[in-house]
N, C-alpha and C positions, 0 to 999 in steps of 0.2 A: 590814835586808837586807844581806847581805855575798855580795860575788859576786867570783870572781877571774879575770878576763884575760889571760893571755897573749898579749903581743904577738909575732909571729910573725917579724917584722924584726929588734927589736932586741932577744928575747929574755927583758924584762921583762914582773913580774908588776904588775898595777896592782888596786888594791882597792875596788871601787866599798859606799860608805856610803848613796848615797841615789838617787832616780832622776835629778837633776839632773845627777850625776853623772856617769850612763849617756849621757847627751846629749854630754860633748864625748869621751866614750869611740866612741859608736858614728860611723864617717865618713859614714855615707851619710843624717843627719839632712837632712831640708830647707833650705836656706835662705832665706832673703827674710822675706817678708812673705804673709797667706794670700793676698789679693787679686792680689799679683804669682803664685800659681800656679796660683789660678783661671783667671784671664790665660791664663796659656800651655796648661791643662790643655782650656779649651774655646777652640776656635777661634770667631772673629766669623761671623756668618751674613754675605754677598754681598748685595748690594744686589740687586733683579729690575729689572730695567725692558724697556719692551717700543721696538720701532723710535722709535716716539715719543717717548721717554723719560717713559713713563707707568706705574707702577705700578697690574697689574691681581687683584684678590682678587676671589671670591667667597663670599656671607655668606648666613647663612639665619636665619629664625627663624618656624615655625609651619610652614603651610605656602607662606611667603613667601620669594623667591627672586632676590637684589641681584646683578648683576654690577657692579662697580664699579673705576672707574680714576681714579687719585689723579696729580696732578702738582704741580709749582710754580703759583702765580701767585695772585690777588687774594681769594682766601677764596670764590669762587661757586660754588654748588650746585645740578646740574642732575636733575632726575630726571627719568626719562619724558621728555624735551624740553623742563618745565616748571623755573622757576622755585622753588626749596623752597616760599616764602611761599605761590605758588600749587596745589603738587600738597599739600602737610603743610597747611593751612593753619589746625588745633591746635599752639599755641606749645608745647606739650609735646611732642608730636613731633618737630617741631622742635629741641627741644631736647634728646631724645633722639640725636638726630643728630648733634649739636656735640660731644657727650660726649668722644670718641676727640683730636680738636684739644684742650678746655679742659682735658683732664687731663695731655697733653705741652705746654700753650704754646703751642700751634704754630695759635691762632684766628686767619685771615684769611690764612696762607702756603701754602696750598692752593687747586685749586680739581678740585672733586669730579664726575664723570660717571657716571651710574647710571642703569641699566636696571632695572627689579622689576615683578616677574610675581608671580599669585597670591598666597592670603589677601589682608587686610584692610590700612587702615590703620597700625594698630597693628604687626601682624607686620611689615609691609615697611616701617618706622620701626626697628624693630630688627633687621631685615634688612642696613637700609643702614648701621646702626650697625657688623653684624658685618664688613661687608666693608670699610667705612672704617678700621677697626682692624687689620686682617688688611693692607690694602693699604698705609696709612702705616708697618707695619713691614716690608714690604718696601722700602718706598723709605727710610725710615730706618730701620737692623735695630738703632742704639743705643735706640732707642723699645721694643725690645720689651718687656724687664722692668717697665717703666714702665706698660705697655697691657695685659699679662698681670699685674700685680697687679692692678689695675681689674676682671679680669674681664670683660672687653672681648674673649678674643680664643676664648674659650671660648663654644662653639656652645649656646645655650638650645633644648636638645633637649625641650621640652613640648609635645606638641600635646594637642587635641582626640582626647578618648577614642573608641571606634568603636562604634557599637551593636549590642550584642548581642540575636540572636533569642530569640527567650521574651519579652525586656523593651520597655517602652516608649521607652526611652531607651539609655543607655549602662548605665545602671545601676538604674532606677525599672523599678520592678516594676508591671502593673494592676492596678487596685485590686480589693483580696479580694471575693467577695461570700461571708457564709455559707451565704444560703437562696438 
């Protein structure tokens, strides 16, 4: 590839041989490093906090429904006015719960306030999960990339299919008779 330049200034013709080339030719290449223009090209999110200084998210999952508020302090988790061990009291919910902390580090520098209304167990388990995630990146916004690769911060949009008329169910049809 041969391409020729004219410089405008000083009049000179310059002969570009390769793209490398084209690089200290053109002035308005980048410089730094990519991460340095990431940097500047996206601005950081603002911390939220409310009078308190409590970050507040809400989180859903089914048709379960978390308002949740995140602050500093000893790692306790309150839901409904209970106790986790006492409202969760499957270790697997439980530790659905913890998910959001053990995947930034951040197990026992929190302590967690949650409300959850409707569905089940389960749902408002992951309910609390969503809003825990949602809320620790508001009060830390360096967390997010970290809690949005997890998948954590993406709403589990599946519920319970609705039953259709004709059918028995959602989807089960009554059984045939021939005669």
């Amino acid at each position: 590839m041969t391409t020729e330049n004219t410089g405008e200034n000083t009049g000179e013709t310059t002969t570009v041989s390769d793209l490398a080339d084209l690089k200290d030719i053109a002035g308005d290449a980048p410089q730094g490093d990519a991460a340095e223009i990431a940097r500047v090209a996206m601005p950081l999110r603002e911390q939220e906090l409310d009078k308190q200084g409590r970050a507040y998210a809400t989180g859903r999952r089914k048709d379960a429904v978390a308002r949740v508020w995140v602050k500093p302090g000893t790692g306790k988790i309150t839901i409904n006015g209970k106790d986790q061990e006492t409202y969760f009291a499957r270790p697997t919910l439980r530790l659905i719960i913890n998910q959001p902390f053990g995947i930034t580090d951040r197990s026992g520098q929190y302590d967690v306030v949650a409300t959850v209304t409707g569905g089940g167990l389960s749902g408002q388990a992951g309910a609390v999960k969503h809003g825990i995630a949602q809320a620790l990146t508001k009060y830390e916004p360096a967390l997010r990339s970290t809690v949005k690769a997890a998948g954590f911060l993406t709403r589990d949009s599946r519920v319970v299919e609705r039953k259709k008329y004709g059918k028995a169910k959602a989807r089960r049809s009554f059984q045939f008779s021939k005669r």
